[in-house]
N, CA, C and O atoms as a Tripos MOL2 file, in Angstrom:
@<TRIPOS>MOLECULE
protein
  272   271    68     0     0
PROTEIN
NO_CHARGES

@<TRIPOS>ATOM
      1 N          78.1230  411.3920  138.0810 N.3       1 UNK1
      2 CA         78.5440  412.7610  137.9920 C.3       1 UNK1
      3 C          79.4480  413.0880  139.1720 C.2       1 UNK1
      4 O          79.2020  412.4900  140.2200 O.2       1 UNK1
      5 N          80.4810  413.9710  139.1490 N.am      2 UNK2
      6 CA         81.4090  414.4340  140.0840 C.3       2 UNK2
      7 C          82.1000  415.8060  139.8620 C.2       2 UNK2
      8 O          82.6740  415.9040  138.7780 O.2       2 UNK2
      9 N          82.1350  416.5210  140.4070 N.am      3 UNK3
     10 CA         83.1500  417.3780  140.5970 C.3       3 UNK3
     11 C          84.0800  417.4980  140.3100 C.2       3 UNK3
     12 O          84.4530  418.5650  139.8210 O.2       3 UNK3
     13 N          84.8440  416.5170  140.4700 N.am      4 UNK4
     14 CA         86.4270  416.3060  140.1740 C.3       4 UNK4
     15 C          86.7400  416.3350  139.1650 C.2       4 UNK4
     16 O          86.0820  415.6010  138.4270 O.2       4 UNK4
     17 N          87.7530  417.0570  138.5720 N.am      5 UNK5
     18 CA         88.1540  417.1650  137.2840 C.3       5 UNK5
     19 C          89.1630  416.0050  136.5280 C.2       5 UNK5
     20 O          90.1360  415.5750  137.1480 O.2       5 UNK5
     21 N          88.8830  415.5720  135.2570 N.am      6 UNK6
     22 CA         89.6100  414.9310  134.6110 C.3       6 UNK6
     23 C          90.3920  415.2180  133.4560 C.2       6 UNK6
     24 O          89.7140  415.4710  132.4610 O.2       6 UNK6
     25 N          91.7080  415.2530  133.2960 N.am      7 UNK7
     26 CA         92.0250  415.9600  131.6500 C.3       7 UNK7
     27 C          92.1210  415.1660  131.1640 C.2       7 UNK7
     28 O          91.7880  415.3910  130.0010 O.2       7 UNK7
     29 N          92.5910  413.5780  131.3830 N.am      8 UNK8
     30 CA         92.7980  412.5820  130.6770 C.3       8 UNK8
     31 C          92.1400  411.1450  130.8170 C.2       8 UNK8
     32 O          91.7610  410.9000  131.9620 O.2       8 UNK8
     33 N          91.9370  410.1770  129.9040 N.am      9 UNK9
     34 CA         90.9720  408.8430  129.9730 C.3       9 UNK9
     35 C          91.6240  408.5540  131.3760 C.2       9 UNK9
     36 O          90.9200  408.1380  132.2960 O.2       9 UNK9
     37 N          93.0050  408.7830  131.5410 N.am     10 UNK10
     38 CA         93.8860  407.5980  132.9590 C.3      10 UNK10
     39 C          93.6790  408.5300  133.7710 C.2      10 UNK10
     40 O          94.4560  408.4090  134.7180 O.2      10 UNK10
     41 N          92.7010  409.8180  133.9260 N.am     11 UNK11
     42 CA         92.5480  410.4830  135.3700 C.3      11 UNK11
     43 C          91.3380  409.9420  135.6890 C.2      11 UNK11
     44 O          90.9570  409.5480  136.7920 O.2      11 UNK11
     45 N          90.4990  409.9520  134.1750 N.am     12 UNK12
     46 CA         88.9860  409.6660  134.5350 C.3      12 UNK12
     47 C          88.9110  408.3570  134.9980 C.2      12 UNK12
     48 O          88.0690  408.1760  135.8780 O.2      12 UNK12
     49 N          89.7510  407.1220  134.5410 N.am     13 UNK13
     50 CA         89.6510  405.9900  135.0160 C.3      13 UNK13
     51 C          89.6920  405.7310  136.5650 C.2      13 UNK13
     52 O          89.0760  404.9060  137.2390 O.2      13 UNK13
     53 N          90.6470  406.7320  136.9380 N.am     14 UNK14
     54 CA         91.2770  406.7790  138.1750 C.3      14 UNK14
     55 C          90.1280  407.3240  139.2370 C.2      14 UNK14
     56 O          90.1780  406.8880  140.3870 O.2      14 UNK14
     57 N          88.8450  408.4950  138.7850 N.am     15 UNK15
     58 CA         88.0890  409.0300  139.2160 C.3      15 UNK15
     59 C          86.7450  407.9580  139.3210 C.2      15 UNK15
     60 O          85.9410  408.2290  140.2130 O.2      15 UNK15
     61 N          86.5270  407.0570  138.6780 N.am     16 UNK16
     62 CA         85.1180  406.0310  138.8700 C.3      16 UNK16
     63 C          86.1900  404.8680  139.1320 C.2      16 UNK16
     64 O          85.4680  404.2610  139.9230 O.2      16 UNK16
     65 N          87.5150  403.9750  139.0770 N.am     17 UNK17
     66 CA         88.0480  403.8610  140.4960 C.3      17 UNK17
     67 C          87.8720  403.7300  142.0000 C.2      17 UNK17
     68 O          87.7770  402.6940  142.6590 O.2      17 UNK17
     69 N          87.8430  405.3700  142.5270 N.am     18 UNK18
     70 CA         87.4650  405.5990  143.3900 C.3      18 UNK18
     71 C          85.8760  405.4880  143.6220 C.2      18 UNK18
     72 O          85.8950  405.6080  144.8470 O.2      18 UNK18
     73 N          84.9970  405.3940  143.4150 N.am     19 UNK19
     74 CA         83.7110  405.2630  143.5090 C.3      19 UNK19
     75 C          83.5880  404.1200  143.1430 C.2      19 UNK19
     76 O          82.4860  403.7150  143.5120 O.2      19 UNK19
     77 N          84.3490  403.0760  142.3970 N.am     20 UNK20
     78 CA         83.7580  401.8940  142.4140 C.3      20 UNK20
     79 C          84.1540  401.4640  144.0330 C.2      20 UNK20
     80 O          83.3880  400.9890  144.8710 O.2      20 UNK20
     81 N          85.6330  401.7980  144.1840 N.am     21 UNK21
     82 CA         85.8570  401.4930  146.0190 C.3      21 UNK21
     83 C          84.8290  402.0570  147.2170 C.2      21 UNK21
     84 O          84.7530  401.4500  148.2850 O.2      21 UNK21
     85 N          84.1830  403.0520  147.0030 N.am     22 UNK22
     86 CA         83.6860  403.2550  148.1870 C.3      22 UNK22
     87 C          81.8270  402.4220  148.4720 C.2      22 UNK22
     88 O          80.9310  402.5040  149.3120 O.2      22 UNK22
     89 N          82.0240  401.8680  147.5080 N.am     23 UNK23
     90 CA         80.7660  400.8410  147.8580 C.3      23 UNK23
     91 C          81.3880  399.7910  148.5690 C.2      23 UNK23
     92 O          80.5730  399.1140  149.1970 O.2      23 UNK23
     93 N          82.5190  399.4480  148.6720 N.am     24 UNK24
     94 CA         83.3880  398.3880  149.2850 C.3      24 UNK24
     95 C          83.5330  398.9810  150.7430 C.2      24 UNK24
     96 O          83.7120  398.1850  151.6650 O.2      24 UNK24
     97 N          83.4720  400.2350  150.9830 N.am     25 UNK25
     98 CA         83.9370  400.9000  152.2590 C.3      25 UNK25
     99 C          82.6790  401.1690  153.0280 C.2      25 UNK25
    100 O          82.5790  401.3010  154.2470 O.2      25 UNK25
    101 N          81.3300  401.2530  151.7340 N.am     26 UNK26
    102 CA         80.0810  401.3960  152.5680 C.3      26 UNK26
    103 C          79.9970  399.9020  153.0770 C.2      26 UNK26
    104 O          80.0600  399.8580  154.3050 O.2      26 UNK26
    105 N          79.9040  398.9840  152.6280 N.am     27 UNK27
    106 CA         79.9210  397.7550  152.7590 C.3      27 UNK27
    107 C          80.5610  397.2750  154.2060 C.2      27 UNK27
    108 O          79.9250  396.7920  155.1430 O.2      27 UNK27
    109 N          82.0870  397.5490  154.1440 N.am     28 UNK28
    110 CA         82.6750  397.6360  155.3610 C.3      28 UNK28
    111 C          82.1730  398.0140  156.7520 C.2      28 UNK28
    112 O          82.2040  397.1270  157.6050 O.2      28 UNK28
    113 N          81.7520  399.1220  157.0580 N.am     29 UNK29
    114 CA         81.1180  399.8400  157.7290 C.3      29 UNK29
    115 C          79.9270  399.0920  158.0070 C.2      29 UNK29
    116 O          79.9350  398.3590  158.9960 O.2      29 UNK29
    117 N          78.9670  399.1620  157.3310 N.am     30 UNK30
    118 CA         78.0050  398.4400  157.8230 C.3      30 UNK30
    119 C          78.0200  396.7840  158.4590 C.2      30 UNK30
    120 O          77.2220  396.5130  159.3570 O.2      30 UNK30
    121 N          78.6590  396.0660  158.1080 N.am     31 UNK31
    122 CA         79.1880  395.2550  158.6000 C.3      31 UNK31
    123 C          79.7910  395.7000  160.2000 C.2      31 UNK31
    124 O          79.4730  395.2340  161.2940 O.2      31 UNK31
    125 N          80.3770  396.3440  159.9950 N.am     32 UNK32
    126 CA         81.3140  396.6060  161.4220 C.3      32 UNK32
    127 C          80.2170  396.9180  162.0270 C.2      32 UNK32
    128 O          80.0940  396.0890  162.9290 O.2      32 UNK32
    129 N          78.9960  397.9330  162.0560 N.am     33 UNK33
    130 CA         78.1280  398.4950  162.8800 C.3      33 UNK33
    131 C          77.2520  397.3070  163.3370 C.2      33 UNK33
    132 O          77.0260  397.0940  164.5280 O.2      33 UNK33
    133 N          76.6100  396.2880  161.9980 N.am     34 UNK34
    134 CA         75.2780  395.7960  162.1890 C.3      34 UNK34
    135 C          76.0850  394.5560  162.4880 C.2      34 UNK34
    136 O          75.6630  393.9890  163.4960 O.2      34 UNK34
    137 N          76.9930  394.0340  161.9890 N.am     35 UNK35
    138 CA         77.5160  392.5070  162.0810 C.3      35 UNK35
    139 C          78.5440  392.2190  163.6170 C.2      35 UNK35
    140 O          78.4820  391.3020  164.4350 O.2      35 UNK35
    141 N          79.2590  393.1680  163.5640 N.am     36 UNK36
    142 CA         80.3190  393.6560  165.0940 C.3      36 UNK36
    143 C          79.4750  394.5820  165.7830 C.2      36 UNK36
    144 O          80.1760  395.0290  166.6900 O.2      36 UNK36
    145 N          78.1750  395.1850  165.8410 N.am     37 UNK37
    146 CA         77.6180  395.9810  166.8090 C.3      37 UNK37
    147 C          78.5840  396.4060  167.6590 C.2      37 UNK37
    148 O          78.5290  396.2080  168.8720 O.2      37 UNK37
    149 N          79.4880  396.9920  167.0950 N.am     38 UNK38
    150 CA         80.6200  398.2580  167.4300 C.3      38 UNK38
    151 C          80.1120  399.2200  167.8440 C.2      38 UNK38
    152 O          80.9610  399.9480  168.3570 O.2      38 UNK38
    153 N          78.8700  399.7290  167.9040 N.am     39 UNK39
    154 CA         78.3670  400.9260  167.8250 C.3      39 UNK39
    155 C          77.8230  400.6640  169.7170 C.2      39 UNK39
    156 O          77.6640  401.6080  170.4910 O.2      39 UNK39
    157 N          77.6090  399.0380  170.1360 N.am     40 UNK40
    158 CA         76.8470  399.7710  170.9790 C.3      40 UNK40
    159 C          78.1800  399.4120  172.5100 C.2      40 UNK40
    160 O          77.9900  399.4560  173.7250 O.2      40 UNK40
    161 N          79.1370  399.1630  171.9050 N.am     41 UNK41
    162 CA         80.3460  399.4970  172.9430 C.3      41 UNK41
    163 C          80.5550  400.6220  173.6850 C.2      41 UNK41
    164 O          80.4710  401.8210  173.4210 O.2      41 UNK41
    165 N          80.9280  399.8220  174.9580 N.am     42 UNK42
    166 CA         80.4480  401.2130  175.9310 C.3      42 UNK42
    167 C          82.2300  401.3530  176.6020 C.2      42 UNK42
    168 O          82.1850  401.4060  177.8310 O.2      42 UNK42
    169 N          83.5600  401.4120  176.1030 N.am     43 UNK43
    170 CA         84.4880  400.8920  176.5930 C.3      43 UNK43
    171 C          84.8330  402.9450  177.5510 C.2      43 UNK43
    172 O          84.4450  404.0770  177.2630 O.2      43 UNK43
    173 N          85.6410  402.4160  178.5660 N.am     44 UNK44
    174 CA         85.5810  403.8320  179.0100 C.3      44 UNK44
    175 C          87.0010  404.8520  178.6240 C.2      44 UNK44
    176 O          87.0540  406.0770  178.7400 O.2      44 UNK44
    177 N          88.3680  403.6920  178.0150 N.am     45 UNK45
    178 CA         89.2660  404.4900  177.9090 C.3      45 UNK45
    179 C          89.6990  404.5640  176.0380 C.2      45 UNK45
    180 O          89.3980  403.6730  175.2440 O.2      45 UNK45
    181 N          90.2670  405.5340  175.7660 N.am     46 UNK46
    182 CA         90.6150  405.1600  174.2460 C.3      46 UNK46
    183 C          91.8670  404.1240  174.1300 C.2      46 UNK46
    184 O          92.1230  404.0990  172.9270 O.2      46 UNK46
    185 N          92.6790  403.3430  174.7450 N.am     47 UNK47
    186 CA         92.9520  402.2590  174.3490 C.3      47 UNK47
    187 C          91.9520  401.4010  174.3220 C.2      47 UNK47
    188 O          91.8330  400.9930  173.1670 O.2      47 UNK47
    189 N          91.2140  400.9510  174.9930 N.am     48 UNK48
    190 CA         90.6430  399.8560  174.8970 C.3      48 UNK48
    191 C          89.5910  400.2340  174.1040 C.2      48 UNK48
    192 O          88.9140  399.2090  174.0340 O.2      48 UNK48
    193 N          89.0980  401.0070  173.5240 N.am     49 UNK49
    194 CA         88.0610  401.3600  172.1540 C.3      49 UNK49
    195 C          89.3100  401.0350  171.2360 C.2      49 UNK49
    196 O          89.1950  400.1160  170.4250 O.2      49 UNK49
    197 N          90.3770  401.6700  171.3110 N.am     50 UNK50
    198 CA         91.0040  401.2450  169.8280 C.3      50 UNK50
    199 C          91.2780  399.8450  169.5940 C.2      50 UNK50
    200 O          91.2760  399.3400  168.4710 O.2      50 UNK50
    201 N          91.5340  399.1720  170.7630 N.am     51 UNK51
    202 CA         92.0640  397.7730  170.4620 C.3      51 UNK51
    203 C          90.5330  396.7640  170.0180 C.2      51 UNK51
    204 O          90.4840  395.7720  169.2910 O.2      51 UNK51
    205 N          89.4840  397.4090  170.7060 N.am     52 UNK52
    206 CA         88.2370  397.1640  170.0160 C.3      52 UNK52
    207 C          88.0490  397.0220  169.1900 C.2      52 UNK52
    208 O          87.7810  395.9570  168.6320 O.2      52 UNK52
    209 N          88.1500  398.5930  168.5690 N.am     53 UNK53
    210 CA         87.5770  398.5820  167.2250 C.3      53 UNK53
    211 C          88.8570  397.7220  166.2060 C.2      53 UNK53
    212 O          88.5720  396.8230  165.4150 O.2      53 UNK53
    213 N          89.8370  398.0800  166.3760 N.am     54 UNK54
    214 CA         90.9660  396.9540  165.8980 C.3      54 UNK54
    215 C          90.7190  395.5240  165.6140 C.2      54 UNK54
    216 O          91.3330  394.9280  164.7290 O.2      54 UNK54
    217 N          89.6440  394.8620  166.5110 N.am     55 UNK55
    218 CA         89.3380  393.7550  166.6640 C.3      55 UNK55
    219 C          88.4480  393.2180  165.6330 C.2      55 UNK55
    220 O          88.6260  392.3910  164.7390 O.2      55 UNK55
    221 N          87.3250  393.9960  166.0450 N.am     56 UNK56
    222 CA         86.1910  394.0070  165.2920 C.3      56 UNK56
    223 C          86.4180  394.2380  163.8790 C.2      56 UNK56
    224 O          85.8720  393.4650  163.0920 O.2      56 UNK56
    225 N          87.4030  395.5300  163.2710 N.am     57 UNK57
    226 CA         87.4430  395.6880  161.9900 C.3      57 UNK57
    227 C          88.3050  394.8320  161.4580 C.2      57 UNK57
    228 O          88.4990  395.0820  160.2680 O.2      57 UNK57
    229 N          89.0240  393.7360  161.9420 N.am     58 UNK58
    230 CA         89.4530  392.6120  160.9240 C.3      58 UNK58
    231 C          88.5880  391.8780  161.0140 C.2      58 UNK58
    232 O          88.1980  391.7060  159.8590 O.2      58 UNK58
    233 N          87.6910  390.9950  162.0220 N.am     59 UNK59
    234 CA         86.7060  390.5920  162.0450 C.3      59 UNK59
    235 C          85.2130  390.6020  160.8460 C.2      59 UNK59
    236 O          84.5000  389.7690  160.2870 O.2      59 UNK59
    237 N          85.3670  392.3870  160.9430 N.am     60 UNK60
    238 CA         83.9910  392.6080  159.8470 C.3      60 UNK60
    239 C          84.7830  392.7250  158.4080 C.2      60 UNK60
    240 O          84.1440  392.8990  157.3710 O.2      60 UNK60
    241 N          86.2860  392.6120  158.4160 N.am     61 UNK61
    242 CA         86.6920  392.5170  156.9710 C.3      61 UNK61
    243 C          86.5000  391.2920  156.4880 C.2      61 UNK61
    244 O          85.8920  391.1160  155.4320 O.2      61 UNK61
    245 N          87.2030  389.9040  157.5050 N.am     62 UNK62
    246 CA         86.8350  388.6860  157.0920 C.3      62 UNK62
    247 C          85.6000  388.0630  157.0560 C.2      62 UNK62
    248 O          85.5170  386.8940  156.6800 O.2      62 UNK62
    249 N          84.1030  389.0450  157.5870 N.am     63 UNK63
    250 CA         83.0810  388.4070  157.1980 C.3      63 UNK63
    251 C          82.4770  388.9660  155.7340 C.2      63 UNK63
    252 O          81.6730  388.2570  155.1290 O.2      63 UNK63
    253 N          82.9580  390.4610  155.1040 N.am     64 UNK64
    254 CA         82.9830  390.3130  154.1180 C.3      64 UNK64
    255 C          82.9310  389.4640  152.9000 C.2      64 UNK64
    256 O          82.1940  389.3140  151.9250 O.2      64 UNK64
    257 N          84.1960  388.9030  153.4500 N.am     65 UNK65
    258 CA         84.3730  387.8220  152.3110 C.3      65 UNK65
    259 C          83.7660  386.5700  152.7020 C.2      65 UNK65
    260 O          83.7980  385.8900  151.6760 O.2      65 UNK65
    261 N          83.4190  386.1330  153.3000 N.am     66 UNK66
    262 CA         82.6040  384.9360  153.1840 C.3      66 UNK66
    263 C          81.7980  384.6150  151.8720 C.2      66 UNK66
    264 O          81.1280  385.4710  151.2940 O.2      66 UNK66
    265 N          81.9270  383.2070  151.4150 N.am     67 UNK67
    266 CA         81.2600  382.8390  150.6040 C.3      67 UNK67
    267 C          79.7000  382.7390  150.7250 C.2      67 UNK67
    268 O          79.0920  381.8640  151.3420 O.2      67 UNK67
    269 N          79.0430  384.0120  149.8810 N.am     68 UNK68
    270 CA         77.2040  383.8680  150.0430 C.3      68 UNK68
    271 C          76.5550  382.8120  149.1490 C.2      68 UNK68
    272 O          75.3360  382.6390  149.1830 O.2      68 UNK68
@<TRIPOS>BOND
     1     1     2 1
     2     2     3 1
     3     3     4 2
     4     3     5 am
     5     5     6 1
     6     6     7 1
     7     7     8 2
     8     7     9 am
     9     9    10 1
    10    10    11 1
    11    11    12 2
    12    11    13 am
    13    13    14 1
    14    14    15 1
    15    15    16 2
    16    15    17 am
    17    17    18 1
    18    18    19 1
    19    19    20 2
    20    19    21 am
    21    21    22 1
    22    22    23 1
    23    23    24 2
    24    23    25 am
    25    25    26 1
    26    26    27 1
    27    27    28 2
    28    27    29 am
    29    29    30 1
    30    30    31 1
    31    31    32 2
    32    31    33 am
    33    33    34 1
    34    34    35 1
    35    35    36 2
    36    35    37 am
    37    37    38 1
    38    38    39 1
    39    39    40 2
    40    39    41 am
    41    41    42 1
    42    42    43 1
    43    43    44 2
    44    43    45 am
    45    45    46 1
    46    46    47 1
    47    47    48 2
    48    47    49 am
    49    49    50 1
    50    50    51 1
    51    51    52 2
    52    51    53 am
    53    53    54 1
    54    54    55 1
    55    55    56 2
    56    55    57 am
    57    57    58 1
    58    58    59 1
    59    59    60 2
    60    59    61 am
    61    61    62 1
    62    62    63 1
    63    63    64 2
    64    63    65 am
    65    65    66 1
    66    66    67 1
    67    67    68 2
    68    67    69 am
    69    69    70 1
    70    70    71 1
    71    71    72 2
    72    71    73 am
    73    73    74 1
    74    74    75 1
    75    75    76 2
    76    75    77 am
    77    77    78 1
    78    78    79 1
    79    79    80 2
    80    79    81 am
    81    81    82 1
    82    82    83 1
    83    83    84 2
    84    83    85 am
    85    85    86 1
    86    86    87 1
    87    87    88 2
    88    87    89 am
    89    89    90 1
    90    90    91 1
    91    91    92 2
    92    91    93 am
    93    93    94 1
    94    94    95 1
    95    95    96 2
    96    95    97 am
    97    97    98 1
    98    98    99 1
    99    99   100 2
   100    99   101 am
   101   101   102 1
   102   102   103 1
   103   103   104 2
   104   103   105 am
   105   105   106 1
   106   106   107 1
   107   107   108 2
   108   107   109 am
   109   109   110 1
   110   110   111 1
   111   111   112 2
   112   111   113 am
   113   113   114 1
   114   114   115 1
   115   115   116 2
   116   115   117 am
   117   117   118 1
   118   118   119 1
   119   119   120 2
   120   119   121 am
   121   121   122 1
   122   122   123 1
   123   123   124 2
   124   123   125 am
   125   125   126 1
   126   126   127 1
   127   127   128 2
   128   127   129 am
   129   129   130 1
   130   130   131 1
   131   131   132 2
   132   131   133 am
   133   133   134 1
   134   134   135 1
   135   135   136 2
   136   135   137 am
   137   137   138 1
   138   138   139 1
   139   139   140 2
   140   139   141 am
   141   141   142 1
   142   142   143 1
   143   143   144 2
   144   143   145 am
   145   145   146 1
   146   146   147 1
   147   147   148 2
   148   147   149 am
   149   149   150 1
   150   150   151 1
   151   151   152 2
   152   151   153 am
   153   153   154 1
   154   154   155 1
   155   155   156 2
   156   155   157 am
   157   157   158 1
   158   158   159 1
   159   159   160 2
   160   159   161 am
   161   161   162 1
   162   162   163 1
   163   163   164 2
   164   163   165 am
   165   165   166 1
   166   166   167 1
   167   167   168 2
   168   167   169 am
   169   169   170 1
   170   170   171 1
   171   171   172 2
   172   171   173 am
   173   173   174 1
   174   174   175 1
   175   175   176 2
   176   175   177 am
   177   177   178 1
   178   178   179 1
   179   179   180 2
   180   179   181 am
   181   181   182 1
   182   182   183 1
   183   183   184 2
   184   183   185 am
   185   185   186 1
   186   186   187 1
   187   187   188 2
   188   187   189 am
   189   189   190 1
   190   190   191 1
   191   191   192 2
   192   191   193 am
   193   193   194 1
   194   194   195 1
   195   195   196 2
   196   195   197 am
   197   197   198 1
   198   198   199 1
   199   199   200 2
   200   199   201 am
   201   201   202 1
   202   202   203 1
   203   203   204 2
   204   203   205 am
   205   205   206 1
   206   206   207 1
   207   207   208 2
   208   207   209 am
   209   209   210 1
   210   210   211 1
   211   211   212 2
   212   211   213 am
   213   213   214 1
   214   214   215 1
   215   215   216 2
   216   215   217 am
   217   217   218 1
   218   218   219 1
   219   219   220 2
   220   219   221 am
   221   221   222 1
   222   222   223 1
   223   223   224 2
   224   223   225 am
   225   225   226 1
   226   226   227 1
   227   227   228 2
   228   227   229 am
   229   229   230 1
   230   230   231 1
   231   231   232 2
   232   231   233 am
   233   233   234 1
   234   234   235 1
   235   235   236 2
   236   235   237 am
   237   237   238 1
   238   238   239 1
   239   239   240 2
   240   239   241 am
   241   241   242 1
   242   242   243 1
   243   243   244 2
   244   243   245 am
   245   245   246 1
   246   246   247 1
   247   247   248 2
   248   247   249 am
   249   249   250 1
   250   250   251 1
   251   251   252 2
   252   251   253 am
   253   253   254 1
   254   254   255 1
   255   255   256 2
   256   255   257 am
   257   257   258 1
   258   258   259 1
   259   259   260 2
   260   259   261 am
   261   261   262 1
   262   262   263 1
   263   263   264 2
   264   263   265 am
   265   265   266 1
   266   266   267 1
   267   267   268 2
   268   267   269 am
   269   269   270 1
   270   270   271 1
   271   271   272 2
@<TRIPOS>SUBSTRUCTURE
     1 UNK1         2 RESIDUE 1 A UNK
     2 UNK2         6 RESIDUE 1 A UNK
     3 UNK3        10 RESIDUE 1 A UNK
     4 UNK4        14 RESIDUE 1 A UNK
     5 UNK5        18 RESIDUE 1 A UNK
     6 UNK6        22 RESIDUE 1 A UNK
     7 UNK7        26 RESIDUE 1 A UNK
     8 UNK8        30 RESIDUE 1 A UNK
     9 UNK9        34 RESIDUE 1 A UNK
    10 UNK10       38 RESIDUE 1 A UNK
    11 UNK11       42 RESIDUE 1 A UNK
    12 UNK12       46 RESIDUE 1 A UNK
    13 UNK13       50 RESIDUE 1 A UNK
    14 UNK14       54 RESIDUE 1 A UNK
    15 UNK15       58 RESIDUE 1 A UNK
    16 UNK16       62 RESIDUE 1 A UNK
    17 UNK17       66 RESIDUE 1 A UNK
    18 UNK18       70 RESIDUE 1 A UNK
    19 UNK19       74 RESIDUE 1 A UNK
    20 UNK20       78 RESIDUE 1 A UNK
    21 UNK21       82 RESIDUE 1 A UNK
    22 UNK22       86 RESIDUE 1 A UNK
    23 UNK23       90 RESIDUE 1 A UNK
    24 UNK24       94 RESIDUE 1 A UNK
    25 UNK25       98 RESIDUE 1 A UNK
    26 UNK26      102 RESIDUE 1 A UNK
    27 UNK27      106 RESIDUE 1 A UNK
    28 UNK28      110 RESIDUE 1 A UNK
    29 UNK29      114 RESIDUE 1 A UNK
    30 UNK30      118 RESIDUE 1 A UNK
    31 UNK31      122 RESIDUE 1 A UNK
    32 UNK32      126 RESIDUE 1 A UNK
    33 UNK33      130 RESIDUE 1 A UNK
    34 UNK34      134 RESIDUE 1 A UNK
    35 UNK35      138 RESIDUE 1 A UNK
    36 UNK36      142 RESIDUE 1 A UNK
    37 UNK37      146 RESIDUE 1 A UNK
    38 UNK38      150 RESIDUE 1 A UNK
    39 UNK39      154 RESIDUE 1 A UNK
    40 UNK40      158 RESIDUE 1 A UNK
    41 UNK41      162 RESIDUE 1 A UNK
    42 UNK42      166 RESIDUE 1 A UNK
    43 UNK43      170 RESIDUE 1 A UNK
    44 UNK44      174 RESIDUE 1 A UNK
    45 UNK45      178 RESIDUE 1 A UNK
    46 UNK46      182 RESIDUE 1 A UNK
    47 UNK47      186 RESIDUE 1 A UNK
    48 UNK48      190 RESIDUE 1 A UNK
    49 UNK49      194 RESIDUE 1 A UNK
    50 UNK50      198 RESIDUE 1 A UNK
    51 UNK51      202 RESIDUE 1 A UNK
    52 UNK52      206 RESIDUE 1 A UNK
    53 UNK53      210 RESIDUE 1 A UNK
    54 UNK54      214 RESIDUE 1 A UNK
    55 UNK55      218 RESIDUE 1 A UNK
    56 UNK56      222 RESIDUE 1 A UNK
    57 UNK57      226 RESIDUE 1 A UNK
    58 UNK58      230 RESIDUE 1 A UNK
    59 UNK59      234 RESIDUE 1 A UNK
    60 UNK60      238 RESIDUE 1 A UNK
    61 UNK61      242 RESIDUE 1 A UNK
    62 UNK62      246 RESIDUE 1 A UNK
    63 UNK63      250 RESIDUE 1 A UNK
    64 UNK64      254 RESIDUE 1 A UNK
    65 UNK65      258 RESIDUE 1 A UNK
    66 UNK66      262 RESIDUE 1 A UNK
    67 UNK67      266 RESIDUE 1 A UNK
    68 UNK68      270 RESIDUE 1 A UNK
């Protein structure tokens, strides 16, 4: 169920689409937190958090895909 309105099959397709992606993005995330423990970085300036997290989030993209 959603909110979002559909007038046509190619909006509605377009609307579970998006929700099939964001299990891919929960996925992501958790990875980055529990797999890159990103979370418990203590960096003191925002470059070096961004180049961090920069790091880490290709990192937790390519462990994604690993073969389970």
């Amino acid at each position: 169920m959603t909110n979002l309105t559909a007038t046509d099959a190619f909006e509605a397709e377009e609307k579970v689409n998006w929700y099939r992606l964001r299990w891919k993005i929960e996925e992501f995330f958790k990875t980055l937190k529990s797999g890159c423990c990103v979370e418990q970085c203590r960096l003191n300036t925002a470059t070096k958090l961004t180049k961090m997290i920069t790091l880490k989030s290709i990192i937790a993209f390519k462990l994604m895909y690993i073969p389970k």
